[in-house]
C-alpha positions in Angstrom: 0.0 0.0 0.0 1.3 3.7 -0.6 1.9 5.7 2.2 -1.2 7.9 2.8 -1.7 11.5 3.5 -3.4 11.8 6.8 -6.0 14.6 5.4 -7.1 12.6 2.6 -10.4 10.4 3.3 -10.8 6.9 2.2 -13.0 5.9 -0.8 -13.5 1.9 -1.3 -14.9 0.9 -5.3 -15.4 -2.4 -6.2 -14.9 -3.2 -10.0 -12.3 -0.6 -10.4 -10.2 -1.9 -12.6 -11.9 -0.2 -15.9 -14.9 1.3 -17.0 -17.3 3.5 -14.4 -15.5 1.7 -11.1 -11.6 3.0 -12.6 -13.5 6.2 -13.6 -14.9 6.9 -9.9 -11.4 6.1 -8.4 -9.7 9.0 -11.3 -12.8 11.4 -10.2 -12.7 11.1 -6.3 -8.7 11.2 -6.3 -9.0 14.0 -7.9 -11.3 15.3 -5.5 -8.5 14.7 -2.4 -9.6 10.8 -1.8 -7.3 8.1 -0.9 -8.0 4.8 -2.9 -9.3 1.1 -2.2 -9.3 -0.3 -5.2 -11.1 -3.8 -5.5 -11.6 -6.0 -8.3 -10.0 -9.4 -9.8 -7.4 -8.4 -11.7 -4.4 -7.0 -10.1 -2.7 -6.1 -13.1 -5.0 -3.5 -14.1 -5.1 -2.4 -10.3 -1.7 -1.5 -9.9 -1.9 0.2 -13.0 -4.5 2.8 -12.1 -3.0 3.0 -8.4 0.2 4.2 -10.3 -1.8 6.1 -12.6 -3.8 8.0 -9.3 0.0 8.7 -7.6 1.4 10.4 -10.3 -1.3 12.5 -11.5 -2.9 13.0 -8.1 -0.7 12.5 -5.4 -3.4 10.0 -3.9 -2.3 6.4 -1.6 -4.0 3.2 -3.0 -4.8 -0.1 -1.8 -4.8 -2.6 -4.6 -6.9 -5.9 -3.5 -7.3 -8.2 -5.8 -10.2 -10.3 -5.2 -13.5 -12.3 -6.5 -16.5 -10.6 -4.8 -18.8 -14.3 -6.1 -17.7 -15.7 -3.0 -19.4 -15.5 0.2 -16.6 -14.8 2.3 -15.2 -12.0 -0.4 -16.9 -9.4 1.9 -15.1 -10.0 5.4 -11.8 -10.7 3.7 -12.2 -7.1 2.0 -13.0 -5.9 5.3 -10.8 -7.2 7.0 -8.0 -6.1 4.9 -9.1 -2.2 5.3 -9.1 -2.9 9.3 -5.3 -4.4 9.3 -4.4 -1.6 7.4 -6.0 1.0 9.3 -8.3 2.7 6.7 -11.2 4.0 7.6 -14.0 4.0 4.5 -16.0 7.2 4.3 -17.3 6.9 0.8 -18.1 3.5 -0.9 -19.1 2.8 -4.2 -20.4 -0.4 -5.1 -19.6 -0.8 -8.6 -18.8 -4.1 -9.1 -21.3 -5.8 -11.9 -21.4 -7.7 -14.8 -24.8 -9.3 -17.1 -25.4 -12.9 -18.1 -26.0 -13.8 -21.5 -29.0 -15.7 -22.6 -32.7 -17.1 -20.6 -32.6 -18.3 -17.2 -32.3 -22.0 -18.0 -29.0 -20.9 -20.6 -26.8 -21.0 -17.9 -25.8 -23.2 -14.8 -27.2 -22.6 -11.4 -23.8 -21.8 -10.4 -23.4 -19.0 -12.8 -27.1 -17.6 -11.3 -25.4 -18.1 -8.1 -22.0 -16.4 -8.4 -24.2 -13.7 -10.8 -26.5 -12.9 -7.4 -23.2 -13.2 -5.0 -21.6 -9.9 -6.4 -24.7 -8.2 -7.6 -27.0 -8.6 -4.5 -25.3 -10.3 -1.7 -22.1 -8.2 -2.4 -23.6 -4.8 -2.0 -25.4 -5.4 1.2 -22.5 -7.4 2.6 -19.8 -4.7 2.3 -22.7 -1.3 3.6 -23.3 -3.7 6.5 -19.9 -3.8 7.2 -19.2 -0.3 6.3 -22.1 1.7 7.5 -21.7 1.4 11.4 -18.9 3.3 11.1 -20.0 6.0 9.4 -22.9 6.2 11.6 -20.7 6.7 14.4 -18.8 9.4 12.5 -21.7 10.8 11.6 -20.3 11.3 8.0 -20.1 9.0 4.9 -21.3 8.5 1.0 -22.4 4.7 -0.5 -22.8 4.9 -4.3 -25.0 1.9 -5.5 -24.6 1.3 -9.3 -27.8 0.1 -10.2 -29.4 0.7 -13.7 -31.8 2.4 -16.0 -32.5 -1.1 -16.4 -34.1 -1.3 -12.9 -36.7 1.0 -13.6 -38.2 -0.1 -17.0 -39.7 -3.2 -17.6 -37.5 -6.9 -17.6 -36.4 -7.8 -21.1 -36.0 -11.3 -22.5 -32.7 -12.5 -21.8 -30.1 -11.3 -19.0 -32.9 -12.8 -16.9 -31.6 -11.6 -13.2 -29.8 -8.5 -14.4 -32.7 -6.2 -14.7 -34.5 -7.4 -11.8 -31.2 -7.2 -9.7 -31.2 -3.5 -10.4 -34.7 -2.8 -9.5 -33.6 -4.5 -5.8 -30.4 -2.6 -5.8 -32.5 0.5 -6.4 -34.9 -0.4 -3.6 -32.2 -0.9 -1.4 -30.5 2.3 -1.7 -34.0 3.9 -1.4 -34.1 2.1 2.8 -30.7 2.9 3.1 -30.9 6.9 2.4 -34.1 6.8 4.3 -32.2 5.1 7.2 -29.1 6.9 7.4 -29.9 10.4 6.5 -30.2 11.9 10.1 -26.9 10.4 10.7 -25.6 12.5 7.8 -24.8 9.6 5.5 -25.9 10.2 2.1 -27.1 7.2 -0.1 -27.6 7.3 -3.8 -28.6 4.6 -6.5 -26.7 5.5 -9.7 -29.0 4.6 -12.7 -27.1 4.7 -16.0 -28.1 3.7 -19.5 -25.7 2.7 -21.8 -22.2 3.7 -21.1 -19.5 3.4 -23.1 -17.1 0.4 -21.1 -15.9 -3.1 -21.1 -19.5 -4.6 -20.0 -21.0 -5.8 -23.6 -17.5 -7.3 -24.7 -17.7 -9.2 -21.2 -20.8 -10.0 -21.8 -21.1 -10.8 -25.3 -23.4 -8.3 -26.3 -21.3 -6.2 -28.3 -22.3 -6.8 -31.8 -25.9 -6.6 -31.0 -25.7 -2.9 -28.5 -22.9 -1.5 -31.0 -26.2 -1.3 -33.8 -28.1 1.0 -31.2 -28.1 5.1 -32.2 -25.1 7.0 -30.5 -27.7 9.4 -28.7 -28.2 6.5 -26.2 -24.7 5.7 -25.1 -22.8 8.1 -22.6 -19.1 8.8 -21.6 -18.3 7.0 -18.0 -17.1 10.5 -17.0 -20.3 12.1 -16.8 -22.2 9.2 -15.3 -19.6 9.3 -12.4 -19.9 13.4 -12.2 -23.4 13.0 -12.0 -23.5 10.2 -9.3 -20.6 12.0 -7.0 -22.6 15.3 -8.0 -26.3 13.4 -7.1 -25.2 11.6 -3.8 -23.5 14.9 -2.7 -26.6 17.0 -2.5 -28.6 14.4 -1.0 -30.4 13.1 -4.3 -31.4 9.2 -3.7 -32.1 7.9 -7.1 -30.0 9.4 -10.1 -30.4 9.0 -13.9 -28.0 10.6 -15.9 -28.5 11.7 -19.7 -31.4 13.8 -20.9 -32.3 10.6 -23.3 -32.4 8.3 -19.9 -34.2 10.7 -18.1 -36.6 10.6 -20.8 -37.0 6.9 -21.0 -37.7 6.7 -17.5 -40.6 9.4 -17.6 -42.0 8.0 -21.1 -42.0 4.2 -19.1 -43.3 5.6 -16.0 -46.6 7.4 -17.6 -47.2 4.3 -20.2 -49.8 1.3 -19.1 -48.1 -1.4 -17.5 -49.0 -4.0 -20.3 -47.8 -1.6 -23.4 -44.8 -0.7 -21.7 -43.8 -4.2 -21.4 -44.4 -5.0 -24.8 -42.3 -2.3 -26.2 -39.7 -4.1 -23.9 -40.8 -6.8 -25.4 -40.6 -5.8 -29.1 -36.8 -4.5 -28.9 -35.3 -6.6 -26.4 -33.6 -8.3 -29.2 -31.5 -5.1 -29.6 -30.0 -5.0 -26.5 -30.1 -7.9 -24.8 -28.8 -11.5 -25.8 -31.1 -14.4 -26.7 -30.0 -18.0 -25.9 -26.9 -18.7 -28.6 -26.7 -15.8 -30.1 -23.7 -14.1 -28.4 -21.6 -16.1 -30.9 
């Protein structure tokens, strides 16, 4: 670990090693934050911690580590109380989509899937939280979805509905940690422009979608760090998200769903065709 300035809080992001998590560490450095930087591959850890030094003068704490397991949580924990850190802003960033209909995959793969996207979120603001209660300070970023506030689409079957819960979540959090002056915010991006669909597969199928719907990561994260800041508990960055959300929100239940219904193809990968 670098040697840390003793004036410079602690920010913790899981899936930091590219896309929206690397581009919260770059934005709250920036900002005078100290780094924990949490996802599986090291190599791309180290590279950003070195990357935060030099332009930013901020300590990191590379911890390479699968967040599917059940026990990923305490060992992350436990690692930021050996080495003294104490986490004032988290941002649970860490996410990924499974290609295809729920029977597609092995129960394993549903399993691991709901391990970092459900299990792993709650895990690490339990852990985290009482803390900042005490210090009557703190800021947990949930990454959730646009996707969590329209209707399901065919394929990516837990994705969508893992958003809506991370969404609700957030929602009891804010609600339960406000008048302890920690601030709670579900981030609710559309489609940014990252690694996800080439880990995913989708790719060739999003990459056919209008530019007007994707986004930069850096002003989905400006927006979140902007959103949770001023108290805001459910974000949506991008005019054309914003949109989506208020054209799904006003349309009958059963017509909205078959919209989803008639362009889920589009966006979402069907049972063999990821190629």
């Amino acid at each position: 670990m670098d040697h840390p300035h003793p004036n410079r809080p602690w920010a913790l992001v899981t899936g930091a090693s590219a896309g929206l998590g690397a581009e919260f560490a770059r934005q709250l450095a920036a900002r005078g934050h100290s780094l924990v930087l949490v996802a599986r591959r090291e190599d791309r850890l180290q590279a950003l911690a070195r990357e935060l030094r030099e332009r930013h003068g901020a300590a990191s704490l590379v911890v390479a580590l699968d967040l599917s397991g059940p026990a990923a949580g305490a060992a992350l924990f436990a690692r930021t109380e050996a080495a003294g850190i104490v986490v004032d802003y988290l941002v649970n960033n860490a996410g990924y989509g499974l290609p295809g209909t729920l029977t597609h995959q092995p129960w394993e793969a549903h399993r691991a899937f709901i391990e970092v996207m459900v299990a792993g979120p709650v895990d690490l603001c339990w852990r985290y939280l009482p803390g900042m209660r005490e210090r009557r300070r703190g800021h947990v970023v949930n990454v959730a979805s646009l996707a969590g506030l329209v209707p399901a689409s065919a394929g990516h079957t837990l994705y969508g509905a893992s958003k809506a819960w991370l969404i609700k979540f957030s929602q009891s959090l804010a609600l339960e940690n406000a008048p302890l002056g920690v601030k709670v915010c579900a981030l609710c991006p559309g489609f940014t422009y990252s690694e996800f669909h080439d880990v995913n597969g989708a790719r060739a199928i999003v990459s056919k979608m209008p530019k007007y719907m994707w986004m930069d990561a850096a002003p989905v994260v400006a927006a979140g760090i902007a959103a949770v800041e001023r108290g805001e508990v459910v974000c949506v960055p991008g005019r054309v998200n914003r949109f989506i959300k208020f054209l799904i929100k006003h349309l009958p239940d059963g017509m909205a769903l078959r919209m989803t219904a008639k362009r889920s193809k589009e966006f979402r990968v069907q049972d063999g065709a990821a190629g």
